[in-house]
N, C-alpha and C positions, 0 to 999 in steps of 0.2 A: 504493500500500500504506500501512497505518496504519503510524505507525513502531514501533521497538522496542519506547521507553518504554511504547508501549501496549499491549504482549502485556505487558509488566513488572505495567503495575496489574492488567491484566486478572487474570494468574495471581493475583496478590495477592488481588482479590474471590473469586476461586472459595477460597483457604486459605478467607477469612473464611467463606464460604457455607460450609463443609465443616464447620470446627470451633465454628459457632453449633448447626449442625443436632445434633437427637435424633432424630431414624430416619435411620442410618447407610444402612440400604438403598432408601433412597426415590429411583429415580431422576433428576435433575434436567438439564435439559435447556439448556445455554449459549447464546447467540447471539452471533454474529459480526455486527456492521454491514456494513453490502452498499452498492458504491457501482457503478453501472449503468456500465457501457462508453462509452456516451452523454452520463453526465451530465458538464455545461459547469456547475454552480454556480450552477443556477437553484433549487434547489430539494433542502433535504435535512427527509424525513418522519420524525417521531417519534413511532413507539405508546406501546402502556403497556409491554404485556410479548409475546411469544410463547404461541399458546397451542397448544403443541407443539411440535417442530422438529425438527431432520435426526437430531440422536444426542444420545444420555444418560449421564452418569456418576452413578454415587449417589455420597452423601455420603463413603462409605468408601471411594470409592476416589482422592476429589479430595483427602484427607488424604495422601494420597502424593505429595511433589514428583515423583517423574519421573512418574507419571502425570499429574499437572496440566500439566506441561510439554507432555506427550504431547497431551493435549488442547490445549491453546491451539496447539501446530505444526498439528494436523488442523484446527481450527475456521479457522484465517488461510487453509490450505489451500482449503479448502471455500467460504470465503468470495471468496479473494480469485484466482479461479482465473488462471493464465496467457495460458490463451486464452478466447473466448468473452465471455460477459457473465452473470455468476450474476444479476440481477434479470430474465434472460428466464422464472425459473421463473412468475411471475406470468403472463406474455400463454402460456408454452407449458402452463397449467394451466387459460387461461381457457375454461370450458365443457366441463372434461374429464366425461365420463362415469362413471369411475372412481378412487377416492380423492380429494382433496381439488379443488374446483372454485373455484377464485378468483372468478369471477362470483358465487358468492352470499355473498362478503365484504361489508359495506357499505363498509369501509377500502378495497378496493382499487378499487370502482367510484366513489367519491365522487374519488379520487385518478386514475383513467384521466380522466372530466370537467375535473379542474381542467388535469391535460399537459396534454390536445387543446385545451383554450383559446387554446394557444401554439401548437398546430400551424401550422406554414408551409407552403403551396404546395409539393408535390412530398418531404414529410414520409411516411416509411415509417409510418401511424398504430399499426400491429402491433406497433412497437419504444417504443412509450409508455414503460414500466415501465423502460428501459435507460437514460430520461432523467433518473432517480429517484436520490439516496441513500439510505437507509433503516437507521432506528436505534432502540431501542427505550429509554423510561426505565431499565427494569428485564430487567439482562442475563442472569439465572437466572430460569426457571422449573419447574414442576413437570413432568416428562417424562412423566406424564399427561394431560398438558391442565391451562386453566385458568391465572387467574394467579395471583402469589405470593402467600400471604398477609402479614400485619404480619410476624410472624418473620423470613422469607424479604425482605423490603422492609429491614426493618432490618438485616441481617445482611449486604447487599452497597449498602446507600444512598449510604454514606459514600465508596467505589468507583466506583460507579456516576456518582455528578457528578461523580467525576475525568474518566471515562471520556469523560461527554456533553461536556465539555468540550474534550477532548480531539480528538474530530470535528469538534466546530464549527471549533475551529482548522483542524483538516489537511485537511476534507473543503469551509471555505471558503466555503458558503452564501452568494445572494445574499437568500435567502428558509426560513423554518425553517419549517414548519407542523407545531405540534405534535397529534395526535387522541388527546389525555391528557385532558382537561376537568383535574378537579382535584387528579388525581394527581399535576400538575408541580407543584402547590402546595410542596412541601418541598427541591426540586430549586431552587427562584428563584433563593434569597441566595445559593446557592452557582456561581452561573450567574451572577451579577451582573446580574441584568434586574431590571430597575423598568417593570413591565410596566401599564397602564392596565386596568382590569376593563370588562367590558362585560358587559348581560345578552342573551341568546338565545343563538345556537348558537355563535356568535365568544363565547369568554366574556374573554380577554385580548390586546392586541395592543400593538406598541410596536417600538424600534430599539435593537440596540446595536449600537454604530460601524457600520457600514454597512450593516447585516445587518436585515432587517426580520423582527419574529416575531408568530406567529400562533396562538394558543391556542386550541381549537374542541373541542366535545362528544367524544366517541367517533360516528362516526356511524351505530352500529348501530340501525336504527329510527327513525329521525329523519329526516323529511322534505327529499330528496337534491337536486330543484331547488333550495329556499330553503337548505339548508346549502353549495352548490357557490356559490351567489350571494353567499351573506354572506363564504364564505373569501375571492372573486373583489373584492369589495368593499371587504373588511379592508385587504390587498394595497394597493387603488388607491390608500385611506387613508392609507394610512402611504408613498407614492410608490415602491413597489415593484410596479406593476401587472403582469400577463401579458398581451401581446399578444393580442388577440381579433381574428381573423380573420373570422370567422362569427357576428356577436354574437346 
Protein backbone atom coordinates (compact mmCIF):
# COMPACT_ATOMS: atom_id res chain seq x y z
CA UNK A 1 0.00 0.00 0.00
CA UNK A 2 1.10 3.69 -0.78
CA UNK A 3 1.49 5.07 2.62
CA UNK A 4 -0.56 7.63 4.52
CA UNK A 5 1.40 10.73 3.71
CA UNK A 6 0.28 9.82 0.31
CA UNK A 7 -3.46 9.81 0.53
CA UNK A 8 -2.28 13.28 2.72
CA UNK A 9 -0.90 15.00 -0.66
CA UNK A 10 -3.19 13.39 -2.76
CA UNK A 11 -6.30 14.97 -0.90
CA UNK A 12 -4.35 18.04 -0.86
CA UNK A 13 -4.09 18.09 -5.00
CA UNK A 14 -7.70 17.33 -5.51
CA UNK A 15 -8.42 20.92 -2.62
CA UNK A 16 -6.06 22.50 -5.21
CA UNK A 17 -7.95 20.87 -8.45
CA UNK A 18 -11.29 21.89 -6.93
CA UNK A 19 -10.79 25.60 -5.85
CA UNK A 20 -8.51 26.52 -9.30
CA UNK A 21 -11.53 25.01 -11.25
CA UNK A 22 -14.45 27.58 -12.91
CA UNK A 23 -17.02 24.98 -13.81
CA UNK A 24 -17.95 23.74 -10.45
CA UNK A 25 -19.86 20.81 -12.20
CA UNK A 26 -17.50 19.49 -14.65
CA UNK A 27 -16.90 16.01 -13.63
CA UNK A 28 -13.36 15.11 -13.13
CA UNK A 29 -12.09 11.91 -12.99
CA UNK A 30 -8.90 10.88 -10.14
CA UNK A 31 -6.56 8.04 -10.57
CA UNK A 32 -5.07 5.98 -8.06
CA UNK A 33 -1.45 4.37 -9.04
CA UNK A 34 -1.86 0.54 -9.50
CA UNK A 35 0.95 -1.62 -8.51
CA UNK A 36 0.21 -5.53 -10.09
CA UNK A 37 0.31 -8.45 -7.45
CA UNK A 38 3.35 -9.73 -9.50
CA UNK A 39 5.32 -6.86 -9.61
CA UNK A 40 9.17 -7.66 -8.09
CA UNK A 41 10.46 -3.81 -9.05
CA UNK A 42 11.37 -4.55 -12.55
CA UNK A 43 9.40 -2.07 -13.93
CA UNK A 44 7.19 0.98 -12.81
CA UNK A 45 5.16 2.76 -16.37
CA UNK A 46 4.28 6.27 -16.51
CA UNK A 47 1.43 7.91 -18.81
CA UNK A 48 0.45 11.23 -19.31
CA UNK A 49 -2.81 11.24 -17.92
CA UNK A 50 -6.16 8.84 -17.86
CA UNK A 51 -8.27 9.27 -20.41
CA UNK A 52 -11.21 8.22 -18.47
CA UNK A 53 -11.47 6.03 -15.54
CA UNK A 54 -13.57 4.19 -12.87
CA UNK A 55 -15.57 7.21 -11.02
CA UNK A 56 -15.82 11.09 -11.17
CA UNK A 57 -16.39 13.84 -8.73
CA UNK A 58 -16.80 17.46 -10.08
CA UNK A 59 -15.34 20.21 -8.88
CA UNK A 60 -18.15 21.10 -6.22
CA UNK A 61 -18.19 18.60 -4.68
CA UNK A 62 -14.15 17.96 -4.12
CA UNK A 63 -14.43 21.53 -2.32
CA UNK A 64 -15.89 19.45 0.59
CA UNK A 65 -13.29 17.85 2.94
CA UNK A 66 -15.30 14.96 3.86
CA UNK A 67 -16.19 14.24 0.46
CA UNK A 68 -12.48 14.52 -0.66
CA UNK A 69 -11.68 12.25 2.02
CA UNK A 70 -14.49 10.05 0.92
CA UNK A 71 -12.99 9.88 -2.31
CA UNK A 72 -9.33 9.31 -1.65
CA UNK A 73 -10.79 6.09 1.03
CA UNK A 74 -12.78 4.78 -2.23
CA UNK A 75 -9.95 5.43 -4.98
CA UNK A 76 -6.85 3.58 -2.23
CA UNK A 77 -10.00 1.05 -2.13
CA UNK A 78 -10.28 0.56 -5.71
CA UNK A 79 -6.89 0.79 -6.37
CA UNK A 80 -5.23 -1.03 -3.82
CA UNK A 81 -7.74 -4.04 -3.58
CA UNK A 82 -7.00 -6.86 -0.61
CA UNK A 83 -7.23 -9.64 -2.75
CA UNK A 84 -6.79 -10.30 -6.39
CA UNK A 85 -4.60 -8.18 -8.51
CA UNK A 86 -6.23 -4.68 -9.84
CA UNK A 87 -3.76 -4.51 -13.10
CA UNK A 88 -5.51 -7.90 -14.27
CA UNK A 89 -8.15 -5.36 -15.72
CA UNK A 90 -5.73 -4.84 -18.74
CA UNK A 91 -5.16 -8.97 -19.87
CA UNK A 92 -9.16 -9.42 -18.48
CA UNK A 93 -10.15 -6.44 -21.12
CA UNK A 94 -7.76 -7.66 -23.79
CA UNK A 95 -9.80 -8.24 -26.95
CA UNK A 96 -13.09 -7.71 -25.02
CA UNK A 97 -15.99 -7.36 -27.51
CA UNK A 98 -17.77 -4.86 -25.53
CA UNK A 99 -16.63 -1.41 -23.96
CA UNK A 100 -13.21 -0.62 -23.74
CA UNK A 101 -10.80 -3.25 -25.60
CA UNK A 102 -7.13 -2.95 -24.22
CA UNK A 103 -5.77 -4.60 -27.47
CA UNK A 104 -6.22 -1.42 -29.50
CA UNK A 105 -4.32 0.75 -26.96
CA UNK A 106 -0.94 1.23 -28.41
CA UNK A 107 0.30 1.85 -24.54
CA UNK A 108 -0.72 -1.24 -23.54
CA UNK A 109 0.41 -3.58 -26.51
CA UNK A 110 3.95 -1.74 -26.82
CA UNK A 111 4.13 -2.55 -22.84
CA UNK A 112 2.60 -6.42 -23.07
CA UNK A 113 6.03 -6.79 -25.88
CA UNK A 114 8.56 -5.04 -23.60
CA UNK A 115 7.12 -7.81 -20.07
CA UNK A 116 7.30 -10.88 -22.54
CA UNK A 117 10.85 -9.85 -23.33
CA UNK A 118 11.41 -11.08 -19.78
CA UNK A 119 9.25 -13.99 -19.94
CA UNK A 120 10.94 -17.11 -18.22
CA UNK A 121 10.31 -20.71 -19.00
CA UNK A 122 7.09 -21.93 -17.58
CA UNK A 123 5.94 -17.95 -17.12
CA UNK A 124 1.85 -17.66 -16.93
CA UNK A 125 2.20 -15.18 -20.30
CA UNK A 126 -1.60 -14.18 -19.49
CA UNK A 127 -0.41 -12.41 -16.01
CA UNK A 128 1.89 -9.82 -18.02
CA UNK A 129 0.17 -6.61 -16.81
CA UNK A 130 0.29 -8.11 -12.89
CA UNK A 131 4.17 -7.77 -13.58
CA UNK A 132 3.55 -3.93 -14.02
CA UNK A 133 3.39 -0.78 -11.72
CA UNK A 134 1.55 1.90 -13.22
CA UNK A 135 1.21 5.77 -12.69
CA UNK A 136 0.31 8.45 -14.41
CA UNK A 137 2.01 12.30 -14.74
CA UNK A 138 -1.19 13.84 -14.33
CA UNK A 139 -3.50 12.45 -11.57
CA UNK A 140 -6.89 14.50 -12.44
CA UNK A 141 -8.43 14.35 -15.54
CA UNK A 142 -11.54 15.33 -17.32
CA UNK A 143 -14.34 12.57 -16.50
CA UNK A 144 -15.16 12.85 -20.02
CA UNK A 145 -12.38 11.69 -21.62
CA UNK A 146 -9.22 13.30 -22.98
CA UNK A 147 -6.46 14.82 -21.01
CA UNK A 148 -6.12 17.80 -18.98
CA UNK A 149 -5.75 20.90 -20.25
CA UNK A 150 -2.98 23.93 -19.07
CA UNK A 151 -5.58 24.86 -16.30
CA UNK A 152 -6.18 21.51 -15.10
CA UNK A 153 -1.89 20.65 -15.56
CA UNK A 154 -1.28 23.71 -13.51
CA UNK A 155 -3.62 23.53 -10.80
CA UNK A 156 -2.51 19.93 -9.55
CA UNK A 157 1.47 20.20 -11.02
CA UNK A 158 2.99 21.21 -8.02
CA UNK A 159 1.17 17.93 -6.21
CA UNK A 160 1.47 15.81 -8.72
CA UNK A 161 5.65 15.73 -8.43
CA UNK A 162 5.18 15.28 -4.95
CA UNK A 163 3.05 12.43 -5.64
CA UNK A 164 5.45 10.95 -8.64
CA UNK A 165 7.99 11.19 -6.26
CA UNK A 166 6.50 9.64 -3.80
CA UNK A 167 6.04 6.19 -5.80
CA UNK A 168 9.34 6.19 -7.14
CA UNK A 169 10.37 5.81 -3.59
CA UNK A 170 7.64 3.39 -2.19
CA UNK A 171 6.85 1.44 -5.34
CA UNK A 172 11.15 1.14 -5.61
CA UNK A 173 11.62 0.71 -9.41
CA UNK A 174 14.59 -1.14 -10.87
CA UNK A 175 13.47 0.59 -14.40
CA UNK A 176 10.92 3.77 -14.83
CA UNK A 177 9.80 3.82 -18.53
CA UNK A 178 8.03 7.00 -18.87
CA UNK A 179 5.38 7.04 -22.47
CA UNK A 180 5.04 11.11 -21.76
CA UNK A 181 7.53 12.31 -24.66
CA UNK A 182 7.41 15.89 -23.53
CA UNK A 183 5.05 16.31 -21.11
CA UNK A 184 7.73 15.07 -18.38
CA UNK A 185 9.41 18.20 -19.50
CA UNK A 186 8.23 20.30 -16.20
CA UNK A 187 8.09 17.34 -13.91
CA UNK A 188 12.50 16.89 -14.31
CA UNK A 189 13.85 19.41 -11.71
CA UNK A 190 11.47 18.43 -9.42
CA UNK A 191 12.25 14.74 -9.96
CA UNK A 192 15.91 15.56 -9.74
CA UNK A 193 16.85 13.71 -13.00
CA UNK A 194 19.45 15.04 -15.32
CA UNK A 195 18.21 13.12 -17.82
CA UNK A 196 20.60 12.82 -21.54
CA UNK A 197 18.10 13.91 -24.63
CA UNK A 198 18.12 11.74 -27.41
CA UNK A 199 16.31 12.07 -30.88
CA UNK A 200 13.75 9.27 -32.30
CA UNK A 201 11.39 7.46 -30.32
CA UNK A 202 13.68 7.05 -26.80
CA UNK A 203 13.60 10.92 -26.60
CA UNK A 204 15.58 10.93 -22.96
CA UNK A 205 17.32 8.24 -20.92
CA UNK A 206 19.77 8.40 -17.94
CA UNK A 207 20.03 6.95 -13.99
CA UNK A 208 19.25 8.12 -10.62
CA UNK A 209 20.88 6.04 -7.87
CA UNK A 210 20.06 2.85 -9.17
CA UNK A 211 17.09 3.39 -10.90
CA UNK A 212 17.48 3.59 -14.67
CA UNK A 213 14.93 5.89 -16.74
CA UNK A 214 13.56 5.85 -19.80
CA UNK A 215 11.77 8.73 -21.64
CA UNK A 216 9.81 7.59 -25.11
CA UNK A 217 7.06 9.09 -27.42
CA UNK A 218 3.46 8.26 -26.53
CA UNK A 219 3.38 5.26 -28.68
CA UNK A 220 0.06 5.87 -30.25
CA UNK A 221 0.83 5.54 -34.18
CA UNK A 222 4.31 5.04 -34.05
CA UNK A 223 5.93 2.20 -35.52
CA UNK A 224 5.67 -0.63 -32.46
CA UNK A 225 8.74 -3.00 -33.62
CA UNK A 226 11.28 -0.01 -33.88
CA UNK A 227 9.73 1.66 -30.73
CA UNK A 228 9.76 -1.88 -28.60
CA UNK A 229 13.43 -2.20 -29.84
CA UNK A 230 14.65 1.24 -29.04
CA UNK A 231 12.99 1.00 -25.38
CA UNK A 232 14.65 -2.72 -25.22
CA UNK A 233 17.99 -0.99 -26.34
CA UNK A 234 17.64 2.35 -24.18
CA UNK A 235 17.55 -0.26 -21.06
CA UNK A 236 20.75 -2.33 -22.23
CA UNK A 237 22.27 1.27 -22.52
CA UNK A 238 22.17 2.42 -19.56
CA UNK A 239 22.99 -1.43 -17.84
CA UNK A 240 19.57 -2.15 -16.82
CA UNK A 241 18.68 -4.68 -19.74
CA UNK A 242 15.58 -7.33 -19.73
CA UNK A 243 16.20 -10.63 -20.07
CA UNK A 244 15.58 -11.83 -23.67
CA UNK A 245 14.76 -15.20 -23.83
CA UNK A 246 13.50 -15.53 -27.42
CA UNK A 247 15.45 -12.68 -29.01
Amino acid sequence: MLSRSYGTVFERMLEEVAVAATELDVPLAPFWPIRGAAYDGSLLVIGRSVNGWVKDWTARQLREPSIRRSAVDWMRSNGEPVDGCRMRWVTDLWGAHDGYNAHTSAFWRVLRRIILSDTRPGADDALWSSRLAWTNLYKVSPGAGWGPGAALQLAQRRSAIELLNLEVEQFAPKRVLALTGVWIGPFLDGLGLNLTPRSGLVERVGKKGDCAWVVAKHPMAKPEDRFVSDVLAAFADLGAPFVTINP
